[in-house]
N, C-alpha and C positions, 0 to 999 in steps of 0.2 A: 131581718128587715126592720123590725119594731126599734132596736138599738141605736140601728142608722139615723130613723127615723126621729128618736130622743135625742139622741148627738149633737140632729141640724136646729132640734128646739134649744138645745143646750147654747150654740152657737151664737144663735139669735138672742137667746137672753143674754148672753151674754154682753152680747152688742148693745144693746138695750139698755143695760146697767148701766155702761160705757156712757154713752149719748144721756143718759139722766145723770152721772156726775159729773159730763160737760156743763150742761146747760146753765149755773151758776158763771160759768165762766163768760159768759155772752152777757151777762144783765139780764134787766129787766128786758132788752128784746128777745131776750132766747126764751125766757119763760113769756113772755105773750104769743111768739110763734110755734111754740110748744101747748099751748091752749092752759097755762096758769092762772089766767084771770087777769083785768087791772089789779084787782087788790093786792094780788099776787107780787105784780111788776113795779106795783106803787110803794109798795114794801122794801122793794130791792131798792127802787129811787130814794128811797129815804133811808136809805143807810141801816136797815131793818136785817139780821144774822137769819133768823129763823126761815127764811127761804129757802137760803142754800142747806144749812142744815137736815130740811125737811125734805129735798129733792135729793141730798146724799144717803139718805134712808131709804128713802122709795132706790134707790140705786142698788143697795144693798141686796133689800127682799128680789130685786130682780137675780143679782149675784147670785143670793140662796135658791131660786127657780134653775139659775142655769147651771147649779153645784148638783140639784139633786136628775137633774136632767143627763147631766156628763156621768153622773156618779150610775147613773143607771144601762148608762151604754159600755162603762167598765164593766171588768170581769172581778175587779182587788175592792172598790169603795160598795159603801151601804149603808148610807144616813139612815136611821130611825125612820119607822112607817114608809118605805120606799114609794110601795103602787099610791097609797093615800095619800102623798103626798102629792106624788106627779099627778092623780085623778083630782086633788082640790086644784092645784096650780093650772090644770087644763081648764079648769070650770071656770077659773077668775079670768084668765085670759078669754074664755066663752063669752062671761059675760059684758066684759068690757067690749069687745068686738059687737055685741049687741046693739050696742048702741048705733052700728052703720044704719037700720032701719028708716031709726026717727032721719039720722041723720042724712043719709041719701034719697029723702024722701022730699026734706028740706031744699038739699042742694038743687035735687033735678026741679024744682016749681020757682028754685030763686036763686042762683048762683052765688048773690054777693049776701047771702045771709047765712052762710056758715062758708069757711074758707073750707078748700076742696082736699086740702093737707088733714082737715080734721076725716074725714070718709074715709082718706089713705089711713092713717093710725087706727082706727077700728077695724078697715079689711087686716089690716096686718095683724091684731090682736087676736082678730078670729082664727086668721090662720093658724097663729102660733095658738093657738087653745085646744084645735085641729091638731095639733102634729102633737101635742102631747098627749093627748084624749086616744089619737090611733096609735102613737108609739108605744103606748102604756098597757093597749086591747091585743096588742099584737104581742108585747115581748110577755103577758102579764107572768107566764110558768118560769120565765127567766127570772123573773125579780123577785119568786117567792122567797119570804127571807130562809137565811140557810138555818142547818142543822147546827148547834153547836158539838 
């Protein structure tokens, strides 16, 4: 069940990667409806490289999340520090999901002071910090690394 359970993180990161090596492609509106910043978008307006650059990065690391994720629901792959890896990667997605708090706490007293798309990307963050956090508790005797 733990495997399964890394697979559908794996999945997700995946998708994840995906959608942040999109977002270049939208402009400066995909990165302000993605929560980039003006500075962010004002950058893309001006004809500024280092945005996309920087968003095909973070793309990346999501890639590497959802490599060691798949890599752990196989039986043949085994990147370096398997469980530590998957147990940091679940804490980062923890604590980015964290931020629903402030955030939903915000939203429900004033609606138009943080858009309601930001509260959705934290619950999802959480989740997926959840599914690897319990994929990783669950399979951990699987993932001991092998014998050579």
């Amino acid at each position: 069940m733990g495997k399964t359970v890394l697979r559908l993180a794996g999945i997700l990161s995946a998708l994840v990667a995906v959608v942040q090596c999109a977002v270049p492609f939208f402009g400066a509106k995909g990165y302000r409806f993605f929560g980039a910043g003006d500075r962010v978008a004002q950058a893309v307006e001006g004809g500024a490289g280092w945005p996309a650059g920087l968003t095909v990065c973070i793309g990346a690391i999501f890639a590497v999340f959802a490599f060691y994720a798949l890599a752990a629901a196989s039986e043949r792959l085994r990147p370096p520090l398997l469980r530590t890896g998957l147990l940091v990667i679940g804490l980062l997605f923890m604590l980015r999901g964290l931020s629903v708090v402030p955030q939903g706490m915000t939203w429900f007293r004033n609606p138009e002071a943080i858009p309601g798309r930001f509260v959705l990307f934290s619950v999802v963050a959480l989740a997926m910090g959840a599914l690897y956090l319990i994929g990783v508790i669950m399979a951990w005797q699987d993932l001991a690394p092998r014998k050579a």
